[in-house]
Each structure stands twice: as structure tokens, then as C-alpha cells.
C-alpha positions as CSV (number, residue, x, y, z in Angstrom):
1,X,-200.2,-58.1,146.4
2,X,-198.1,-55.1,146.8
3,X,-194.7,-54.9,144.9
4,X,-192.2,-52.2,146.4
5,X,-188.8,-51.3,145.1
6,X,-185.8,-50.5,147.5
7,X,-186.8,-47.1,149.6
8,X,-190.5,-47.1,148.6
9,X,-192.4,-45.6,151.2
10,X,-195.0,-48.3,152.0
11,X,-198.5,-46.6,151.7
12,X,-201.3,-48.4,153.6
13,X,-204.4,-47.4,152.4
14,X,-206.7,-48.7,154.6
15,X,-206.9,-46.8,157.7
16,X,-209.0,-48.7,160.2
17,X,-208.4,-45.5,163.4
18,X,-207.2,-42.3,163.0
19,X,-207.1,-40.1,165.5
20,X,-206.3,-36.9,165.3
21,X,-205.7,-37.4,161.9
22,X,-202.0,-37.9,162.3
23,X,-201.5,-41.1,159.8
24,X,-201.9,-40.2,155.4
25,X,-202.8,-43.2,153.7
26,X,-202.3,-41.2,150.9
27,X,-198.2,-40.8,151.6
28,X,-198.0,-44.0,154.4
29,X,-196.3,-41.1,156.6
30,X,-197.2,-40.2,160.8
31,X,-196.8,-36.8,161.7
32,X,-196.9,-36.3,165.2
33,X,-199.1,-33.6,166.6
34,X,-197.4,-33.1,169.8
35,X,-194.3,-33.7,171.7
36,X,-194.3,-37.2,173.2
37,X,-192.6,-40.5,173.2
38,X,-194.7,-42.9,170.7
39,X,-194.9,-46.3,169.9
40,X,-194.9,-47.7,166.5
41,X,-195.9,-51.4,165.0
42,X,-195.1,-52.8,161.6
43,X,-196.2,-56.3,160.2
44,X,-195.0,-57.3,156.8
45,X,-196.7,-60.4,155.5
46,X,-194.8,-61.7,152.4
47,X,-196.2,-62.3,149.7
48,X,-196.3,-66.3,148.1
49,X,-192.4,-67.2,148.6
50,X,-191.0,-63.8,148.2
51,X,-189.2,-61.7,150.7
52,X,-190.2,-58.4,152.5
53,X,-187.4,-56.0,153.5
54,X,-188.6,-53.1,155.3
55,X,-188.0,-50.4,158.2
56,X,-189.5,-47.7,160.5
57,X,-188.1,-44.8,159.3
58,X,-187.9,-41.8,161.3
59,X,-187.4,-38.4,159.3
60,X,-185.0,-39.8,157.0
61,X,-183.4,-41.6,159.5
62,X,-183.4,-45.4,159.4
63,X,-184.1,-46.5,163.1
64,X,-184.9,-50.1,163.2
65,X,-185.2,-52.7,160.1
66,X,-186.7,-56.5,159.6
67,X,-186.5,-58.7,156.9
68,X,-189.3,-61.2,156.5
69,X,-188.9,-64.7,154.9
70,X,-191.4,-66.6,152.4
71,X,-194.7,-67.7,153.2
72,X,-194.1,-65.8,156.8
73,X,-194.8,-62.6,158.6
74,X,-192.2,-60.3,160.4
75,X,-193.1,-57.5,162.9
76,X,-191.5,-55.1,165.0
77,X,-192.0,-52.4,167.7
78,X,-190.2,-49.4,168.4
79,X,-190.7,-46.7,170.6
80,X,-189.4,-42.9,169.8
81,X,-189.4,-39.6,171.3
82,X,-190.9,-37.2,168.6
83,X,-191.0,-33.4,168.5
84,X,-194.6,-32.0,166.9
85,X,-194.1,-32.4,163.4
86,X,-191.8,-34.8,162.9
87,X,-192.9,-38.3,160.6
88,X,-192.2,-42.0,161.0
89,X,-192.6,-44.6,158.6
90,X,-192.0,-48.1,156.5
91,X,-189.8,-47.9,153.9
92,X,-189.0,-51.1,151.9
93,X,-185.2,-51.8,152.3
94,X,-184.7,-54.0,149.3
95,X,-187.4,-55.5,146.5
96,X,-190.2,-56.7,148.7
97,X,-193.9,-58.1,147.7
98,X,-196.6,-57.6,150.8
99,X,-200.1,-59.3,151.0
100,X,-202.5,-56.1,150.8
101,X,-206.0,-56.6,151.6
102,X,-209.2,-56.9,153.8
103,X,-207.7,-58.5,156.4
104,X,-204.8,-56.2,157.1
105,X,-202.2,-58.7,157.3
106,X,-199.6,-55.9,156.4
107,X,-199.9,-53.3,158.7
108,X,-198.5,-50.3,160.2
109,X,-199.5,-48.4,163.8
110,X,-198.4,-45.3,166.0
111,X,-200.2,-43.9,169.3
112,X,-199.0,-41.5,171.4
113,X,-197.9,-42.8,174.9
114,X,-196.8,-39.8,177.0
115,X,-196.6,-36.2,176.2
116,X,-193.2,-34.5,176.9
């Protein structure tokens, strides 16, 4: 289990892909490398009758936001035109407690889709 105060960035260690190198799962930030419109998941699985409050975050900016209820999972897709450089990603929007292990219940994705 994971337990996040309001505005912790969510850090998901386990990278399973990488490409390009563009996700740290040392800060739980994506930097884009290039212009392009991207696509972006989130899953929050709660943790044992507790909430999970989070949101993509794009620099700074709060873009979309899901709260999860106990015992279930809440996702959400978005899809955002970013200049190179620019981040996206999950902040907690309120105490949360996530499920954090081998099977990646909690998870967090971005892949380029076109170039601009």
C-alpha cells in the first residue's frame, strides 16, 4: 500500500516500457520528447476501504480528476497536445491509499500518438 497526502505526485516505480526514456519513476513525471498529441492512462486501485483521489496533471495544470471508491478501481484517459518538454502526471487530490505491487493494479501510461 501506498499512502499519499493531498498534491503528492504519485511515483510509480515499476516501469514495465519505456521508450525513449520519457517516464522517471524516480519523480512519477512524463516529459515529452517531441511535439505531438499524447494519450495518457491512469488506474487507481484503492486500497482495503479507503478512497483514492487523484488527477493527470499537466505542467501544473490540473486537466482531468477521478475519485475512486473502497474496495474499487477508477481509471481515466485523456488525450493532450504537448510541446517537447513539457510533463504530465498523477497527483493525489485529497488523502488517498493505492495498492502498489507486482501486479500493477495502480498504474499510469503515456505514448505519443501523432507528431505535430
Amino acid at each position: 500500500m501506498l499512502g499519499y497526502s493531498p498534491d503528492d505526485v504519485v511515483v510509480f516505480p515499476n516501469v514495465t516500457y519505456n521508450e525513449g526514456s520519457c517516464d522517471s519513476n524516480s519523480t512519477g513525471k512524463f516529459t515529452a520528447p517531441v511535439s505531438g498529441l499524447y494519450a495518457f492512462t491512469k488506474q487507481a486501485c484503492e486500497y482495503h476501504n479507503k478512497y483514492s483521489c487523484t488527477a493527470f496533471v499537466h505542467n501544473n495544470q490540473e486537466v482531468l480528476a477521478s475519485v475512486g471508491y473502497p474496495n474499487a478501481c477508477s481509471s481515466a484517459q485523456i488525450f493532450v497536445h504537448m510541446s517537447r518538454g513539457d510533463q504530465m502526471w498523477v497527483k493525489t487530490t485529497a488523502s488517498s491509499f493505492l495498492y502498489a505491487d507486482s501486479t500493477r493494479q495502480t498504474s499510469f501510461s503515456g505514448a505519443l500518438m501523432h507528431t505535430l
